[in-house]
Each structure stands twice: as structure tokens, then as C-alpha cells.
N, C-alpha and C positions, 0 to 999 in steps of 0.2 A: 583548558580543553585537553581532555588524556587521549589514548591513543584508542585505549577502547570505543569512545564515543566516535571516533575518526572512521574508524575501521567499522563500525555498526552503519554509521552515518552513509556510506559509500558503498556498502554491502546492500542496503534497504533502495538510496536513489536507485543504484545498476537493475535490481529488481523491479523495481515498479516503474524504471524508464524500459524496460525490455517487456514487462507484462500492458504495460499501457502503449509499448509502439504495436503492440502483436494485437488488439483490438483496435488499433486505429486504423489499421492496416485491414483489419478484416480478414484475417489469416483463415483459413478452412474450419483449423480446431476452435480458434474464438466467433464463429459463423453457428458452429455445433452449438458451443455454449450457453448464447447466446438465446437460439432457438427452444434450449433447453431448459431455461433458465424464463422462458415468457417475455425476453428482450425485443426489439427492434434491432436490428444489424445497427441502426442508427444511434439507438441509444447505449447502445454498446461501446459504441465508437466514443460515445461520449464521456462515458465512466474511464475509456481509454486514454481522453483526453486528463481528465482529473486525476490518472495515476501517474503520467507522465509529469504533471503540472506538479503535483506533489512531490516525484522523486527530482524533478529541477528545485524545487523548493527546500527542499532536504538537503543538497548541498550549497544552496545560497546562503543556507542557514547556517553554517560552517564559519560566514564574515561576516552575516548579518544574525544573530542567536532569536533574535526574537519570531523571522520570516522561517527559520526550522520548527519551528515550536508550533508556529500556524500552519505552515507544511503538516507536521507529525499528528496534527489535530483534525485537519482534515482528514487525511489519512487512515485514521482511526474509525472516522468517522463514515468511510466507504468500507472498509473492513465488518464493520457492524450489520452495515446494511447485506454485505456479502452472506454473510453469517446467517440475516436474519432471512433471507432468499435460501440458501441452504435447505436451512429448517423448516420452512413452507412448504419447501419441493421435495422431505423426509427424504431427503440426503441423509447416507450413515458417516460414520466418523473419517473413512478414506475423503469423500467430498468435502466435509469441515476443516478438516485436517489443514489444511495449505492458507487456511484466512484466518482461522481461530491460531497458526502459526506466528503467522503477518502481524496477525494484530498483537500479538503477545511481544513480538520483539520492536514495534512501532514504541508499545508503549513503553518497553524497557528502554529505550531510544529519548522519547519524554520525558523520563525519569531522569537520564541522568543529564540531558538536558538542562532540569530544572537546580539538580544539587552534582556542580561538576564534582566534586572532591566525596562523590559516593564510591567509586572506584579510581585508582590509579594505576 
């Protein structure tokens, strides 16, 4: 394990334990969002819960390689759908921007995951 993947690894959970407390919490601006976005406050809460659930998973993944990798894949995989809500709701590139991010460094995250000795 190198220090890049360390430092990716805990840069990504901090994010998406702070972007999935701020939707479980029902914060004002994730209330906006939400309403924006054709959500439920509820079901919001909910994708709140799966980001958090991911960024714990993302550093479990750290002693356990295989429950990161299933972390990073879910993760991915909420990202897509972020993405694909975006694009429904003809969001321009400012609203893309922050999940088509996400997801770009998730998957660099997977990557090297999968072939530690990509980077050292």
C-alpha cells in the first residue's frame, strides 16, 4: 500500500463522510437539492446514508482491501446515478462538475486499489 493510495483513500472517506452527514442531517442547502433534484427530504437522506456508509468503507478498506474495493464500487456507482440526474435535470458543466469529479478520483482510487505498484 503507498502513500498515494493512503492519502486518496482518506481525502475521498473525509468527503463523502461530510457530504453524506450533511444529507442525513437534512442541512437547508441539501433540503434545496434535493427538492431540486425531484428527491424526497427522505430519500435523500438515504443516498446520505450510502455516502457515509461508503466513505466508512473506504477506510475499512485500508485493513480489510477487499471491503474498499466494494466500498469504491458502490460509490461509483451513486456517482453515475448523480451524474445521470444532472443530465435529466440539463444541468450545465458547473452542476456536473463536482460528481463527474468524484467519480473520476473514486475510480483512480479503484485503480490503484487493484494494481498497488501503479504508483509509489
Amino acid at each position: 500500500m503507498n502513500v498515494v493510495f493512503v492519502i486518496l483513500t482518506v481525502l475521498l472517506a473525509v468527503f463523502f463522510l461530510a457530504l453524506g452527514t450533511a444529507k442525513i442531517l437534512a442541512r437547508p442547502q441539501m433540503r434545496l437539492l434535493a427538492e431540486k433534484s425531484g428527491f424526497s427530504v427522505g430519500a435523500y437522506r438515504g443516498i446520505g446514508v450510502l455516502e457515509a456508509a461508503g466513505g466508512v468503507g473506504l477506510l475499512l478498506g485500508l485493513a480489510v482491501p477487499p471491503l474498499g474495493g466494494l466500498a469504491g464500487t458502490g460509490l461509483l456507482l451513486l456517482l453515475a446515478g448523480a451524474l445521470i440526474t444532472h443530465l435529466r435535470r440539463g444541468d450545465g458543466p458547473r452542476e456536473l462538475a463536482p460528481a463527474a469529479i468524484a467519480g473520476l478520483l473514486v475510480a483512480v482510487h479503484l485503480a490503484l486499489g487493484l494494481a498497488p505498484g501503479l504508483v509509489s
